[in-house]
C-alpha positions as CSV (number, residue, x, y, z in Angstrom):
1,X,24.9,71.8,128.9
2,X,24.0,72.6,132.5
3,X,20.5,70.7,133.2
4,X,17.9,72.1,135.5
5,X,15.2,70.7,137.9
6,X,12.2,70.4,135.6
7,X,9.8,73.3,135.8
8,X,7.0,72.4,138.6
9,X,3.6,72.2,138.2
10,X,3.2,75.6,140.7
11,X,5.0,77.4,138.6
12,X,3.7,76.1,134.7
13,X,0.3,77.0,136.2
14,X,1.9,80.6,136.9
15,X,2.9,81.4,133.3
16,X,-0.5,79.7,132.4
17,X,-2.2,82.5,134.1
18,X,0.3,85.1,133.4
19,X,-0.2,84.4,129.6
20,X,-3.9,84.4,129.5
21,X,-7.0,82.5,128.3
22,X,-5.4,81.0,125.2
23,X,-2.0,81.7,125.3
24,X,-0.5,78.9,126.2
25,X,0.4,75.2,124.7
26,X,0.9,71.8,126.2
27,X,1.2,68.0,125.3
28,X,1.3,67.1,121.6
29,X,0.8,70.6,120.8
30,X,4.2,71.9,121.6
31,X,5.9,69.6,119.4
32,X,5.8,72.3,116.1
33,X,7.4,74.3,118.7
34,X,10.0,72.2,119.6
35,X,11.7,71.1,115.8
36,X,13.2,73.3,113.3
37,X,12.4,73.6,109.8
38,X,15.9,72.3,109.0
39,X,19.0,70.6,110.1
40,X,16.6,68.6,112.4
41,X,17.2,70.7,115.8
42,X,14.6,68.8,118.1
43,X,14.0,69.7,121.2
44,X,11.2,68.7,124.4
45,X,9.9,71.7,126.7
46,X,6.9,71.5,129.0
47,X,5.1,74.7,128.1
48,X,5.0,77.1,124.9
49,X,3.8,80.6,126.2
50,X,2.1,82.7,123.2
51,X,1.1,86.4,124.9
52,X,-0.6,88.4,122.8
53,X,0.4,92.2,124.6
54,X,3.6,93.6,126.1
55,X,2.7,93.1,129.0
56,X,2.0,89.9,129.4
57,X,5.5,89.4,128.0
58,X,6.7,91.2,130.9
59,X,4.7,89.0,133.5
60,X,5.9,85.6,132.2
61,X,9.7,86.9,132.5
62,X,9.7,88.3,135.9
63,X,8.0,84.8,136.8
64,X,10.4,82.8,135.2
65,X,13.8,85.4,136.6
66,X,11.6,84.9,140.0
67,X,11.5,81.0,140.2
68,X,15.0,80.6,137.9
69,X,12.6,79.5,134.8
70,X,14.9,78.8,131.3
71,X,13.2,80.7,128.2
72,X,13.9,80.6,124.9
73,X,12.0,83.1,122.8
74,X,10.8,82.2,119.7
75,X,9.9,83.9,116.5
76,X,8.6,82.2,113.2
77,X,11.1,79.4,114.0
78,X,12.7,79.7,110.6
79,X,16.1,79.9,111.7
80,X,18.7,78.0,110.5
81,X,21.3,77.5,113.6
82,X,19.3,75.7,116.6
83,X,18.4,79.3,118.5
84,X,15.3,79.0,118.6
85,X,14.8,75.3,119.7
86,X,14.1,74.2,123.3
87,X,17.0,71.6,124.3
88,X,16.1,68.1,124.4
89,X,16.2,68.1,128.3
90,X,12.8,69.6,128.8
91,X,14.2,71.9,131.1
92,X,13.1,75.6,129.7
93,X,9.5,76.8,128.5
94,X,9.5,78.2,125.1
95,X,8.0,82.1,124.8
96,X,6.4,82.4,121.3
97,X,6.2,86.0,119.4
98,X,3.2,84.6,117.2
99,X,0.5,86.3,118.8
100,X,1.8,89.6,118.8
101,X,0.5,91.2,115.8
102,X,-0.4,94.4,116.1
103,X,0.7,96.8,113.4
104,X,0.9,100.0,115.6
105,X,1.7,102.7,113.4
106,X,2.3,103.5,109.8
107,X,4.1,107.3,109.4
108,X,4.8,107.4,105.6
109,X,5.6,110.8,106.4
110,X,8.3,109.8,108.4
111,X,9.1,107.0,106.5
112,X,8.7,104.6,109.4
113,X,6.6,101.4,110.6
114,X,5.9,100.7,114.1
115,X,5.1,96.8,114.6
116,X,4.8,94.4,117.1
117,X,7.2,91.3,117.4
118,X,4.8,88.6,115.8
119,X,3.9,90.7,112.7
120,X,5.6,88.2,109.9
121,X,8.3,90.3,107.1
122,X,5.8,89.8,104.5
123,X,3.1,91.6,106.3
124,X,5.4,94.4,106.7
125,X,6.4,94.8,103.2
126,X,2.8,94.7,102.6
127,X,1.8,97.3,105.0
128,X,4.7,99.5,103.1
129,X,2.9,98.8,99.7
130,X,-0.2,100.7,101.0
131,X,1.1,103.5,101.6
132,X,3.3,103.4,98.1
133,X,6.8,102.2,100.6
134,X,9.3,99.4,100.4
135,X,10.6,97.7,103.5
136,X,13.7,96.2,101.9
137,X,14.4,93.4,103.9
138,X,13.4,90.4,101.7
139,X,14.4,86.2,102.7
140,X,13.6,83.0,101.2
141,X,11.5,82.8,104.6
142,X,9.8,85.8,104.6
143,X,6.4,84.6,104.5
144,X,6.8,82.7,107.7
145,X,9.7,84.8,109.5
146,X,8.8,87.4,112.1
147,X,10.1,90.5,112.5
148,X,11.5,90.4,116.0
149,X,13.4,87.2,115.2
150,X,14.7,89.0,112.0
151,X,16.2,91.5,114.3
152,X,16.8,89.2,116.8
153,X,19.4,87.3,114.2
154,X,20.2,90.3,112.5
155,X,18.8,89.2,108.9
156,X,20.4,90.1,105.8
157,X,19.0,88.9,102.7
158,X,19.6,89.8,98.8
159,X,19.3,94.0,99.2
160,X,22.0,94.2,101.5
161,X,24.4,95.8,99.3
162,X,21.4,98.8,98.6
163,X,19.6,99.1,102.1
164,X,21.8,97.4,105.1
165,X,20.9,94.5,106.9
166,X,18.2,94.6,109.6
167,X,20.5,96.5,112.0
168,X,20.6,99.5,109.5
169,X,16.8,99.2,108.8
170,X,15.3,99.8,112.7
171,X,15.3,103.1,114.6
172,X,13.6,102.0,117.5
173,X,12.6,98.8,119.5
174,X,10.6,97.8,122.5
175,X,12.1,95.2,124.7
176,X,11.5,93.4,127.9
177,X,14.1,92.8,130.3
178,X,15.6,89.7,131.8
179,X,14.2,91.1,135.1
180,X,10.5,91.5,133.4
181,X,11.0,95.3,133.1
182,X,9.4,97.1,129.9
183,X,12.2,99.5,128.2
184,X,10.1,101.6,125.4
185,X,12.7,102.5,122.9
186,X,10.8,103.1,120.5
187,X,11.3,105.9,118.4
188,X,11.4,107.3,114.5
189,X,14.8,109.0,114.9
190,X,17.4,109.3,112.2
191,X,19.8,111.0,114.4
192,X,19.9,110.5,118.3
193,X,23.0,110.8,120.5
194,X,22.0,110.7,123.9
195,X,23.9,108.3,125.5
196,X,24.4,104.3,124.4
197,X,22.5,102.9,121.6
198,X,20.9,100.2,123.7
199,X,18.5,99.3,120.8
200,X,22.1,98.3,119.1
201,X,22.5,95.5,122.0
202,X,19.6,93.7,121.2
203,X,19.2,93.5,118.0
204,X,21.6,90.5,117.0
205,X,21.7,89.0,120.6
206,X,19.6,86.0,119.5
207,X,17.1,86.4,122.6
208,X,20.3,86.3,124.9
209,X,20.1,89.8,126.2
210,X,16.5,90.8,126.1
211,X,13.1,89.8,124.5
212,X,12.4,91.9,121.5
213,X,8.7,93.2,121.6
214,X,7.8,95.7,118.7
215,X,9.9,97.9,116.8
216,X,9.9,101.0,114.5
217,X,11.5,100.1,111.4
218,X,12.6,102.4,107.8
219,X,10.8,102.5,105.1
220,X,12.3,103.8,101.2
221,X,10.2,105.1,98.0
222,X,8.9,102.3,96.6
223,X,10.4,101.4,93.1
224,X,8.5,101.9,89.7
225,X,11.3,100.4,87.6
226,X,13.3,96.8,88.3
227,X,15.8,95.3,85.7
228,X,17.2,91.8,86.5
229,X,20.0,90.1,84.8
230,X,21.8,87.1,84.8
231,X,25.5,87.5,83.9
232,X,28.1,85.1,83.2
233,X,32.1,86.1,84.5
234,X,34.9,83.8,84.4
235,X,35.9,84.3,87.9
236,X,34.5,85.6,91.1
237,X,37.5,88.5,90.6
238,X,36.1,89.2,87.5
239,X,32.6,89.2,89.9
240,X,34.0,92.0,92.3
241,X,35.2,94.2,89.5
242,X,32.0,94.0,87.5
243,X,30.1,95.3,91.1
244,X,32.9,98.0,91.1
245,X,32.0,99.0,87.6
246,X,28.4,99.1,87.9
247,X,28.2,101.1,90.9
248,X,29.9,103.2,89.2
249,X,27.4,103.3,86.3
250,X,24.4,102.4,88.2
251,X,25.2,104.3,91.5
252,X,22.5,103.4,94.1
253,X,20.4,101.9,91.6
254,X,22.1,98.5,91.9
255,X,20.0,96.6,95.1
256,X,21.4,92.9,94.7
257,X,24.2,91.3,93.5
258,X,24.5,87.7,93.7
259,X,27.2,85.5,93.0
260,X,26.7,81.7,92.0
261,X,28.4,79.1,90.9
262,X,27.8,76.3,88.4
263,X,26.5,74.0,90.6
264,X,23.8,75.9,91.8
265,X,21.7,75.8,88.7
266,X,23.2,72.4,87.3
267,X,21.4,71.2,91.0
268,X,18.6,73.4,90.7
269,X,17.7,71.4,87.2
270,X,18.4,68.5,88.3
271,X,16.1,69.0,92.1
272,X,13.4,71.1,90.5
273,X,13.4,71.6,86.4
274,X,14.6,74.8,86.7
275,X,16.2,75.9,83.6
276,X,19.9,77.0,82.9
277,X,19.7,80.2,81.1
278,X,24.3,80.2,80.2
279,X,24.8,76.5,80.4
280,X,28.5,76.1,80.6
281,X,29.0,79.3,82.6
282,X,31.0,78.6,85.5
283,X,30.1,81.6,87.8
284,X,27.4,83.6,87.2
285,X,25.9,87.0,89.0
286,X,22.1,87.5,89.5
287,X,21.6,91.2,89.9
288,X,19.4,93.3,90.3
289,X,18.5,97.5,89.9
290,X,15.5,99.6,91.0
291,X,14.3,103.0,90.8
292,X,12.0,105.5,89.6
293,X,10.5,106.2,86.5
294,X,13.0,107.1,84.2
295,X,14.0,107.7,80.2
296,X,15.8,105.5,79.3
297,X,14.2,102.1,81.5
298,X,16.1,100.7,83.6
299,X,16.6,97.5,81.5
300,X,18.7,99.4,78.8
301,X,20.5,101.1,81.2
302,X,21.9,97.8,82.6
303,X,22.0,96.0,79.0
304,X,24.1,99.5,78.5
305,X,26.6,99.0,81.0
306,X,26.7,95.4,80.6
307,X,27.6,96.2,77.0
308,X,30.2,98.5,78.2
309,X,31.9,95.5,80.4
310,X,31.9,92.8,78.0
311,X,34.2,94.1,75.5
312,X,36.5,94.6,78.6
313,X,36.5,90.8,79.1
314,X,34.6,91.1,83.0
315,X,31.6,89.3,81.3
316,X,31.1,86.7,78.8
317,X,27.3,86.4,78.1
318,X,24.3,88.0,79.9
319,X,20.6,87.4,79.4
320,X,18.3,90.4,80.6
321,X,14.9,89.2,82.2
322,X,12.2,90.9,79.5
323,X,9.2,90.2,82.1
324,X,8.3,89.9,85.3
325,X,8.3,86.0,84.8
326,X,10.9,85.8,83.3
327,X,12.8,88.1,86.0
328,X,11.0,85.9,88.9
329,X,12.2,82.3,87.6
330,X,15.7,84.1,87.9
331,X,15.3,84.8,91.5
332,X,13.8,81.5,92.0
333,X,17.1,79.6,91.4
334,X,18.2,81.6,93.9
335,X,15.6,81.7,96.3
336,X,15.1,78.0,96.3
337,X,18.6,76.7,96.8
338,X,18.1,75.6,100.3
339,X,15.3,73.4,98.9
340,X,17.6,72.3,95.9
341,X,20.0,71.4,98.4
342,X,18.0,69.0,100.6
343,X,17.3,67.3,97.4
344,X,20.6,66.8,96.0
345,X,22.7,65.4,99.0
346,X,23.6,66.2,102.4
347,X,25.5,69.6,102.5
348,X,27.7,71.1,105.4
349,X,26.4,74.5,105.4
350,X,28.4,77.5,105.8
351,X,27.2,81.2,106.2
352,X,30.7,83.2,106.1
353,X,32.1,86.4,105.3
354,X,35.5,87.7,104.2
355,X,36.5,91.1,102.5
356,X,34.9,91.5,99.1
357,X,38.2,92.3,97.8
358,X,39.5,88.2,98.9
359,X,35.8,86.4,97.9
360,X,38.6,84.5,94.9
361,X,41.1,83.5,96.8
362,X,39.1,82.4,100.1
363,X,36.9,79.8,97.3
364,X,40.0,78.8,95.7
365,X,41.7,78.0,98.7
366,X,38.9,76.3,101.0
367,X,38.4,74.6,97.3
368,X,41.7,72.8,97.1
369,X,41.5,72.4,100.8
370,X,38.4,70.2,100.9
371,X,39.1,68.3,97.3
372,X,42.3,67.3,99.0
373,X,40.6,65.7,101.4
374,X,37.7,64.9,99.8
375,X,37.8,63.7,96.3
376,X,34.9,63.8,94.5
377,X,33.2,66.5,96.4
378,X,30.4,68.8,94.9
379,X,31.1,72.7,95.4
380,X,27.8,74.8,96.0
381,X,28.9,78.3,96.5
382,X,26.7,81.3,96.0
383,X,26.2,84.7,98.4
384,X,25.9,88.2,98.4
385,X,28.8,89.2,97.1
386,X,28.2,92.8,97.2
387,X,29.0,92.2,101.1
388,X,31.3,89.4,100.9
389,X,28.7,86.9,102.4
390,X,29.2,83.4,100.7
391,X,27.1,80.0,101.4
392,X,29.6,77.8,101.1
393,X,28.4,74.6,101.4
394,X,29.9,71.4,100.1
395,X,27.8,68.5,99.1
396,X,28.7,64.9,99.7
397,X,30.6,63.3,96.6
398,X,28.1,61.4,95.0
399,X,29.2,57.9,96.2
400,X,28.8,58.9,100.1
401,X,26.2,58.2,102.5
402,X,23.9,61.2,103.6
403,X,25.1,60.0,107.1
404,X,28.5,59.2,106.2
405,X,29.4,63.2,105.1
406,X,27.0,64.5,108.3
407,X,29.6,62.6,110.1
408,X,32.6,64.7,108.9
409,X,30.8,68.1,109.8
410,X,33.7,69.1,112.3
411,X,36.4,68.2,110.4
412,X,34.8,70.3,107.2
413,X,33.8,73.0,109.1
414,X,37.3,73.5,110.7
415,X,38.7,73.6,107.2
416,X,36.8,76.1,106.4
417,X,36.8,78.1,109.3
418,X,40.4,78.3,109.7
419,X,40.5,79.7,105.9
420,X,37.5,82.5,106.9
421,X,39.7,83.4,109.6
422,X,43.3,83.4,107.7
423,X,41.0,85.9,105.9
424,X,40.2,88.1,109.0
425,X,36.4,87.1,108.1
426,X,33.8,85.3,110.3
427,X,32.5,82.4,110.6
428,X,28.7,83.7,110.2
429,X,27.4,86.6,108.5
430,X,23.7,87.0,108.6
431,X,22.2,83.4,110.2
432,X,23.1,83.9,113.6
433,X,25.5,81.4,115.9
434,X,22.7,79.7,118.4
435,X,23.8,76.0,118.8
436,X,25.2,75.5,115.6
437,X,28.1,77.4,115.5
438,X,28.7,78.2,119.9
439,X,31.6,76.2,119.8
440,X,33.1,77.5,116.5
441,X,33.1,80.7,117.8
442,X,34.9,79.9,121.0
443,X,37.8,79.5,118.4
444,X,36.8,82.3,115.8
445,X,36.9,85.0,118.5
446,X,39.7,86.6,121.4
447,X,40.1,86.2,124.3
448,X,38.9,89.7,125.3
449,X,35.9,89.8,122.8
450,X,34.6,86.7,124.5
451,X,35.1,88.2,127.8
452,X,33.5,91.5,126.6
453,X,30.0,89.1,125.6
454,X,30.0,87.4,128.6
455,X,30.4,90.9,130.5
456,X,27.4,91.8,128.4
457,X,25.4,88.4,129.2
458,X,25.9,88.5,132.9
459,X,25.3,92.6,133.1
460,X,21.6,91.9,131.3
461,X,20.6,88.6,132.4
462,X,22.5,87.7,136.1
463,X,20.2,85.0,136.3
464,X,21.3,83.4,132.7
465,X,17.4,82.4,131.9
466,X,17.5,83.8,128.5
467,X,18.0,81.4,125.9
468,X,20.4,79.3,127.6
469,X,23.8,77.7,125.9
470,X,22.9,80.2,122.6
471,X,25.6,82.0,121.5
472,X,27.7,81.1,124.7
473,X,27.9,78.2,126.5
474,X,25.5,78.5,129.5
C-alpha cells in the first residue's frame, strides 16, 4: 500500500465548499463511514463528501485529480470485500452516493427507470410496483444497498438465472470522470452500436474507473403468479439435471434456482429457529417460478413437473409453499444465511463460479481437499446454481478458535482457488474483488488480462485517485 501526505487543511476546506451546506462529514461522524457491515474492514479518512447533484460530484473530483486527493466512492456500504472502506492510513476522503436520490424518470412505456446513484434497490423495485413493473434485481441487502454500488459491483442475486445480473439490467449510465468531466450516457436503448459500450467499462469497475452517478435501468411485467418449492436431490448432478428439466417444462417461467446443502438449514435451526421442512435431505433446491395469470396456477404446474421428475429418481421429496408465508420463511433460510453464519462459527467465505455442468465435481473435490486438511470441518455450500455461482464457505470445526480458523484464511482460500481455477472458473462471481480478493486475483488471472486492466486503469484515471489498491494494487 503506497501512503500519501495527509490531505491539508486548504484543500479539506475545498471539497467542503465544493460539496455544499450539508454535505460534508467530520470527526466522530465519519466513523459509520469508515467500517463495514462485515468481515470488520475498518478504515480512518479525514473527510466523507455526501453531494446531493451531479455536479457537485464533478467539482469534488476535479479538486481532488487537481491536488492528487485519494477517493473512494461509496454506496450503501453493504459490500462484502473491503471496496468500499477508506484504508486505515487516513490518507483518501471518502465520496458518499447517499444524497443522491432523485428518481428522474419512470417510462413504463419504455420499460425503463432513470435514477440517481443514492436511490437504494428497494426504492427502485418500489417505484416499478407503481407503475404495475418488476425491477428484478433482489439481495439480502436490498433495503440498504444503492443502486450505483450494485452496478458498481455488478450484483447478482437469486433471479439471475431469469433476468441477468446488473450488467444485463442497465441501458444507460451517467458517470463522472477521473478528471471531473460529466459523461451523460444515459439512455433507454435496447439496441445501440455506435462505437464502444463505455457504460460496459463502468459498471463492475468497483469505483476504479469512474464514479457512477445515475442510471437508466430495465424494467419486466410484473408477475401475478409465484410458486415456490423446496426440493430434495441426492446430489448437486442430480441439481443440474432437474434445472435442465424444468426449463424445459417451465421455460422462462423458472426465476431462481437455489442450491443448498444440509448444513445450511441444520445452522439456520440451530442460529435462528428456523424450521427444516426435509430433515435428512442432504442437498436441497429452493426455486422459484413467476408469471401471468394462468389456468392451470402456477403451483400445479410445478407440483406437475416435479411429479414428472421424481419417478425419474432426480428428486426425492418436495414440499410446495401453499402461501405467501409459508413461501417467504422458504426464502428466509436463504436470505438470512450470512446472519446464520456469524452465529454459528467463523467462516472463510467464498463467492466462486465454475461451469454449471462441473458444480459436483468442483464441491466434491475442494470437499476432500479441505477435510484432508481439516478434520472436523463444517461444509456450508449453497448458490445459484442456475449460473454456477456457489458460496462456499467452510466453517471452523467445532473445537477451533473463531481466531484460530481466521488465521488459516490463506491457506483455505488457496485450496479452494486453485480447484475454481482447475475448473476454468473464478475466484468471484457477483461480490466484487476490492481488498479481499486483490491479491488472489494476481494468481487467478494472465499475464495479459492483467496488463489489459491496468491499460484500462491508467487510460481512465492517470492520476490513480480512484479507489486506490481496489481491484489492483495501487
Amino acid at each position: 500500500m503506497n501512503i500519501h501526505a495527509p490531505v491539508t487543511l486548504d484543500v479539506l476546506n475545498r471539497l467542503k465548499e465544493a460539496a455544499g451546506p450539508g454535505g460534508w462529514l467530520e470527526g466522530a461522524d465519519t466513523e459509520p463511514y469508515s467500517v463495514s457491515w462485515r468481515d470488520n474492514w475498518v478504515g480512518k479518512t479525514p473527510l466523507v463528501l455526501r453531494p446531493d447533484t451531479t455536479q457537485k460530484v464533478a467539482d469534488i473530483v476535479r479538486i481532488c485529480a487537481e491536488t492528487g486527493t485519494l477517493l473512494v466512492p461509496q454506496g450503501g456500504n453493504t459490500g462484502l470485500t473491503g471496496g468500499g472502506q477508506p484504508r486505515i492510513s487516513g490518507d483518501e476522503v471518502v465520496l458518499s452516493m447517499s444524497r443522491m436520490r432523485k428518481v428522474r424518470e419512470v417510462d413504463p412505456l419504455n420499460d425503463t427507470i432513470t435514477v440517481e446513484a443514492g436511490v437504494t434497490l428497494l426504492e427502485v423495485q418500489q417505484q416499478a410496483a407503481e407503475v404495475n413493473r418488476l425491477f428484478p434485481l433482489s439481495l439480502a441487502a436490498e433495503g440498504t444497498c444503492q443502486i450505483g454500488g450494485n452496478l458498481a459491483t455488478n450484483a447478482g442475486g437469486v433471479q439471475v438465472l431469469r433476468y441477468g445480473n446488473a450488467r444485463a439490467l442497465c441501458l444507460g449510465l451517467e458517470v463522472v470522470t477521473a478528471d471531473g468531466e460529466i459523461w451523460d450516457g444515459i439512455r433507454g436503448l435496447r439496441k445501440d452500436n455506435a462505437g464502444y459500450d463505455m457504460k460496459q467499462i463502468f459498471i463492475g469497475s468497483e469505483g476504479t474507473l469512474g464514479i457512477i452517478t445515475a442510471a437508466t435501468l430495465r424494467l419486466f411485467p410484473r408477475p401475478v403468479d409465484r410458486a415456490v418449492a423446496l426440493v430434495a436431490v441426492p446430489s448437486p448432478t442430480a441439481a443440474v439435471e432437474l434445472l435442465a428439466r424444468l426449463r424445459g417444462s417451465l421455460g422462462e417461467l423458472l426465476s431462481a434456482f437455489e442450491l443448498m446443502n444440509e448444513n445450511t438449514f441444520i445452522f439456520a435451526n440451530q442460529a435462528m429457529g428456523h424450521a427444516d421442512p426435509l430433515p435428512g435431505a442432504g442437498w436441497r433446491v429452493l426455486l422459484q417460478a413467476d408469471g401471468p395469470e394462468s389456468e392451470p396456477p402456477l403451483s400445479e404446474r410445478v407440483e406437475a413437473a416435479l411429479g414428472a421428475v421424481l419417478e425419474d429418481g432426480l428428486i426425492t421429496d418436495a414440499v410446495i409453499a401453499s402461501s405467501e408465508a409459508q413461501a417467504a420463511a422458504l426464502w428466509r433460510i436463504r436470505e438470512e444465511q450470512a446472519e446464520i453464519q456469524q452465529r454459528i462459527g467463523a467462516g472463510v467465505k467464498h463467492d466462486v463460479s465454475v461451469p454449471v455442468s462441473s458444480i459436483d465435481a468442483f464441491v466434491a473435490e475442494a470437499d476432500a481437499a479441505l477435510r484432508a486438511v481439516y478434520p472436523g470441518i463444517r461444509q456450508c455450500t449453497f448458490g445459484h446454481a442456475g449460473d454456477g455461482n456457489l458460496h462456499y464457505n467452510p466453517i471452523r470445526p467445532e473445537d477451533w478458535t473463531d481466531a484460530a480458523w481466521k488465521a488459516e484464511t490463506d491457506a483455505v482460500n488457496r485450496i479452494v482457488h486453485d480447484i475454481v481455477m482447475k475448473y476454468r472458473g473464478s475466484i468471484t462471481a457477483e461480490h466484487g474483488v476490492g481488498r479481499l480478493r486483490r491479491d488472489e486475483l494476481l494468481r487467478a488471472r494472465s499475464p495479459i488480462e492483467l496488463k489489459l486492466m491496468r491499460t484500462l486503469k491508467k487510460a481512465f484515471d492517470p492520476k490513480g485517485i480512484l479507489n486506490p489498491g481496489k481491484v489492483l494494487p495501487d
